[in-house]
N, C-alpha and C positions, 0 to 999 in steps of 0.2 A: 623296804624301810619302814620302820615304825617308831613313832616317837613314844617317850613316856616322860609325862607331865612329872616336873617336880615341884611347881607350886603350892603351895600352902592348901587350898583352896582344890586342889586335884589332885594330891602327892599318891604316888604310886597307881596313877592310870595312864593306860594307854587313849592317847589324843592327837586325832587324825587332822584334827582341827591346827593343830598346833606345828605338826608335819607340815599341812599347806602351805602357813605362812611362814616356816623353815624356807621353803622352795622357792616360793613367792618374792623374799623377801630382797632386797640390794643388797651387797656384799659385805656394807659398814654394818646393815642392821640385822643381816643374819648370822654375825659375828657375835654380835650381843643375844638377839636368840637363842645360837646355841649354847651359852653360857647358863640358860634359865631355861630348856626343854634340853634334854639329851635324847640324840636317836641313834639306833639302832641299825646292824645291814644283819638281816636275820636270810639268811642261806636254806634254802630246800631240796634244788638241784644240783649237780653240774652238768653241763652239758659238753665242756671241751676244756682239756688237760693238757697243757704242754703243747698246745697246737694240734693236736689232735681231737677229733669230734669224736664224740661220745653218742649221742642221737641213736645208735642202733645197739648200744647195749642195753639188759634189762634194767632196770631201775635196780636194784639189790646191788649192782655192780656198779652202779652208780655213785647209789650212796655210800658203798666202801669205802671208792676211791675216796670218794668227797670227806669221809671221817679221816681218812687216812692226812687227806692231806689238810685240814686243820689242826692233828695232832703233828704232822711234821712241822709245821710250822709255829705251831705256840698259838697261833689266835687266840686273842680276848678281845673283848668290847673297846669299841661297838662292834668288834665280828661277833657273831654268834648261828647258831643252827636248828632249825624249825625240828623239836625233837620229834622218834618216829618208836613206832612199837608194833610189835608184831604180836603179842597178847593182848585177848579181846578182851578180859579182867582189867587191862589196864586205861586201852581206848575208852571202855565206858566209864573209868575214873576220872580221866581227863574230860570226857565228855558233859558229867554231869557236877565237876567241882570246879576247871579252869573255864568254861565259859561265864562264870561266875564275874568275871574279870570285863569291865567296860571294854569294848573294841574285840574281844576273842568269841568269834559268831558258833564257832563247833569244833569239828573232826574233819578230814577228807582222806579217802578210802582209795587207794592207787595196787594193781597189781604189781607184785613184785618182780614177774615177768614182762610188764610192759615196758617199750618200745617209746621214747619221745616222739610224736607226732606234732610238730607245729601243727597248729589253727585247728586239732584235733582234740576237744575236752574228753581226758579219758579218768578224768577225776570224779568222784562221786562226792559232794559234800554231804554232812550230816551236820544239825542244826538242832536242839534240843527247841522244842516251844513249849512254853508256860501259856496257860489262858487262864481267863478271868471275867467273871460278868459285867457290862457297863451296860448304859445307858445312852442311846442316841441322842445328846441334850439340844444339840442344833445341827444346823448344816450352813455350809455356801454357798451361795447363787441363789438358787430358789429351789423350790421342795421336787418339781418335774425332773429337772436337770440340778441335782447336787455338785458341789465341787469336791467338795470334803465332807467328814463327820467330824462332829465335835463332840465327843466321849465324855459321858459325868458318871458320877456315884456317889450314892446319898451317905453322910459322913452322918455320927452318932447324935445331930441334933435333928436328925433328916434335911440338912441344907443338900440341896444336888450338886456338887463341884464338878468343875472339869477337871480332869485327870489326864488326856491327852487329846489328841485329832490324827486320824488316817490320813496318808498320803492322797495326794492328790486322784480322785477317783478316772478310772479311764472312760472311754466317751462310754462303750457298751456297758459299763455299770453303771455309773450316773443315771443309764437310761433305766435301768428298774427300777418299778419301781411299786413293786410286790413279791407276792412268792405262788408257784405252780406247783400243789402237792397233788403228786397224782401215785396210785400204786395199788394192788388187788384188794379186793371188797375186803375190809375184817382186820386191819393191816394198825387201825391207830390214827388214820388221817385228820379224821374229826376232833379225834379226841386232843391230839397237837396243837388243832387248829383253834379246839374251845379255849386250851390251857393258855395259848398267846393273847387269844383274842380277851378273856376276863382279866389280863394285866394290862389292855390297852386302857392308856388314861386321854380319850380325846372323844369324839365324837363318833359314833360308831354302832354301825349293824348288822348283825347277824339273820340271812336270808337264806331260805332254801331256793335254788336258781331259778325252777320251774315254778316257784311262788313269784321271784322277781318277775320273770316277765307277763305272768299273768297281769299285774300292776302294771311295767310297762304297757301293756296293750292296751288298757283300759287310757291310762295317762296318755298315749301317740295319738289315739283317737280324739282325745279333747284339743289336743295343739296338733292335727293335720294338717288345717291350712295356714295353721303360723309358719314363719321361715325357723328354720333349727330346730323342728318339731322334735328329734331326737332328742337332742340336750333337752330341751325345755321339761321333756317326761323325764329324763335321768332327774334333771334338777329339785322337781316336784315330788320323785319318788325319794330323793337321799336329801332333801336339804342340808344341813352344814355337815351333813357326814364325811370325816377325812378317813375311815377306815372301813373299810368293806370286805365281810366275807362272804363268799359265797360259797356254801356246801354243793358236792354234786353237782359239779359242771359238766353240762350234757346237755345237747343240742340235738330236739328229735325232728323239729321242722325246718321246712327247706328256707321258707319265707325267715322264720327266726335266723339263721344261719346269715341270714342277709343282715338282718336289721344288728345283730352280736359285732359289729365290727362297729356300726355309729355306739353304741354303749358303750364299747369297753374305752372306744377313741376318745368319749366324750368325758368318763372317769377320769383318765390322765389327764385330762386338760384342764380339769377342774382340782387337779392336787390330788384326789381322793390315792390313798393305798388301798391296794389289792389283795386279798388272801383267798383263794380257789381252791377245793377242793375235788375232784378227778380220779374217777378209776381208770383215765388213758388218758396217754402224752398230750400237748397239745395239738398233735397232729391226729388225733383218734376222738373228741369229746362230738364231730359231726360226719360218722360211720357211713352217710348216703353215698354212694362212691355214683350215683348220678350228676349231682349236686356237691359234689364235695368239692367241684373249682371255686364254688362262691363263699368259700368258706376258709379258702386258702390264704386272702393278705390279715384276716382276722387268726389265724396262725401264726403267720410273718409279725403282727402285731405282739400276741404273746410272748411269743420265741423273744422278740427284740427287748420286752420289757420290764419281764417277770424273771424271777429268780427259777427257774425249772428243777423242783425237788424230788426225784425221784423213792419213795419207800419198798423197798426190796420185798421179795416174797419172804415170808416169815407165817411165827402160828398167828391162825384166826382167832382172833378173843374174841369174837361173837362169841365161840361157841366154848371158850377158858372161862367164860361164869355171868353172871347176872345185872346187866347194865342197873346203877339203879338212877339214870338221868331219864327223866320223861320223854316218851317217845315223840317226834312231829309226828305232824296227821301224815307224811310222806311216810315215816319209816312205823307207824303202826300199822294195827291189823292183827289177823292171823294166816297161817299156810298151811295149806294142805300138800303132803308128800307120801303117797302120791292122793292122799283122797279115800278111806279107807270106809266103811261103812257108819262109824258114828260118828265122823268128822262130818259125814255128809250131811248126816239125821241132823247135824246141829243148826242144820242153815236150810230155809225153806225150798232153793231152787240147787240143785246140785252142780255142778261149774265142768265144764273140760278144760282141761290141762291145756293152754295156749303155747308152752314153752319146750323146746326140743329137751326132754328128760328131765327137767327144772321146774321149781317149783310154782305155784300161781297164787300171788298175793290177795288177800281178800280184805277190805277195808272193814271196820268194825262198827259202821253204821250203814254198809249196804246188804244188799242179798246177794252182789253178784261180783265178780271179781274186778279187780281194778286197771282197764289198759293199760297204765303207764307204772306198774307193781309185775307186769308179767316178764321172764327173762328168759 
């Protein structure tokens, strides 16, 4: 059944709204009703003819019959019949001109040789989607656990309007409440990550990981013997920060691996959003497979929270042209590959190669290579 509104105010849409209270309604007042919504019995199947089931012939033989027997009959409205085509020229006319129409969501794609199988969906739906940029202008609940989002866009005086809101968010998503870009060295991660992070309009820092917790350590040390010494360094280290990136997530000590679980727990409880960036999943950023049980509810953590973005192998733009963003003191330096005679002349003490075939990074105010640069 479907109805089609003919109200002033909604003439010539389909309204499901309106259907309901068809259905809904007592017998005097869906009398008047139907007078003001007309509906429709729109036919797609048969399934049994004359007392006979139909269920095991192919659909093609189906709908034969089923044409047949609306032309032997005369039907008209409200009979009518969910049209069908067998040119794909045509599906995609319907596809991208009649969904056009309130209430007609796509296409549905059925073989011509299938078999009716009750409580069996052998229907394929197809759904054309339009996207568009918003703005997450609010939420509901609270910023940890959202209910919803409240969608704006800045209209040509730049006022932010609401423009819609999401359906109710489910528990697992609510619960994120950042994003986990992880994927091969070279790939764009940072560069996604800069582009997001210089449109955030709130309070917000950009950290290299191995920078943060050098800070942290220096900060736990001062609150040791306070109670929640963790939070209390996270606190001191981010004050109103509600956005946090952290480039290069990677855990190379075992004791870090431990303390990585009270930070990331204490971030979310403070509101703060998360942006990480990862050359391994979050089940790879703490490699010690000695020590990698102590590292595993701070995974559970992630997994549970963050949005897990995967970047596919694709070309290296390292080496597609000439970054011209300043280097961190992490990602400067120079390399030697493998070390050649006047690379070496150039630096007082000559370095061996620490790295299985790989290169060894050399800081550009030391003489000697850098442990945490070698791969």
């Amino acid at each position: 059944m479907a109805n089609w509104s003919s109200g002033t105010s909604r003439r010539g849409r389909l309204s499901f709204e309106a259907l309901q209270r068809r259905t809904a309604a007592p017998v005097r007042a869906a009398l008047g009703l139907a007078g003001r919504w007309s509906a429709y019995f729109v036919a797609f199947d048969v399934l049994q003819l004359d007392g006979q089931e139909l269920l095991a012939r192919p659909y093609a033989t189906r709908r034969a019959l089923w044409e047949e027997l609306f032309t032997a009959r005369a039907l008209k409205a409200p009979w009518t019949w969910c049209p069908m085509t067998t040119d794909l020229a045509k599906a995609r006319e319907w596809l991208e001109s009649r969904t056009d129409v309130s209430g007609v969501e796509g296409v549905v794609v059925k073989p011509l040789n299938s078999r009716y199988m009750a409580g069996y969906r052998g229907w394929t739906e197809i759904r054309p989607r339009e996207t568009t940029e918003a703005i997450i202008g609010a939420v509901t609940a609270t910023l940890t656990r959202p209910g919803l989002l409240v969608l704006g866009r800045y209209d040509r005086q730049h006022r932010l309007r609401a423009v819609g809101r999401t359906a109710t968010l489910r528990p697992d998503v609510s619960r994120q409440v950042g994003v986990y870009l992880w994927g091969p060295v070279g790939r764009g991660k940072s560069w996604l990550s800069d582009t997001l992070f210089d449109m955030v309009r709130a309070e917000k820092q950009r950290v290299h990981f191995h920078e943060f917790f050098r800070g942290f350590h220096t900060a736990y040390a001062r609150h040791r013997h306070e109670p929640r010494a963790g939070e209390r360094a996270v606190a001191e280290l981010l004050g109103d920060c509600r956005f946090l990136f952290f480039d290069e997530f990677h855990v190379h000590d075992a004791g870090d691996a431990m303390l990585m679980g009270r930070v990331v727990s204490g971030l979310f409880e403070r509101g703060t959003t998360l942006l990480a960036t990862s050359n391994y999943p979050p089940s790879g950023p703490f490699p010690n497979l000695t020590f990698h049980h102590m590292f595993e509810p701070t995974i559970g953590l992630l997994e549970r929270s963050l949005d897990i973005v995967e970047i596919p192998d694709g070309p290296d733009y390292r080496v597609s042209g000439v970054s011209t963003r300043p280097c961190s003191g992490f990602s400067g330096g120079r390399y030697l590959w493998p070390g050649g005679t006047s690379e070496r002349a150039d630096r007082p003490r000559p370095c061996r190669l620490l790295a299985r075939n790989g290169p060894c990074r050399w800081d550009a105010d030391t003489s000697g290579p850098s442990p945490y640069g070698t791969t």
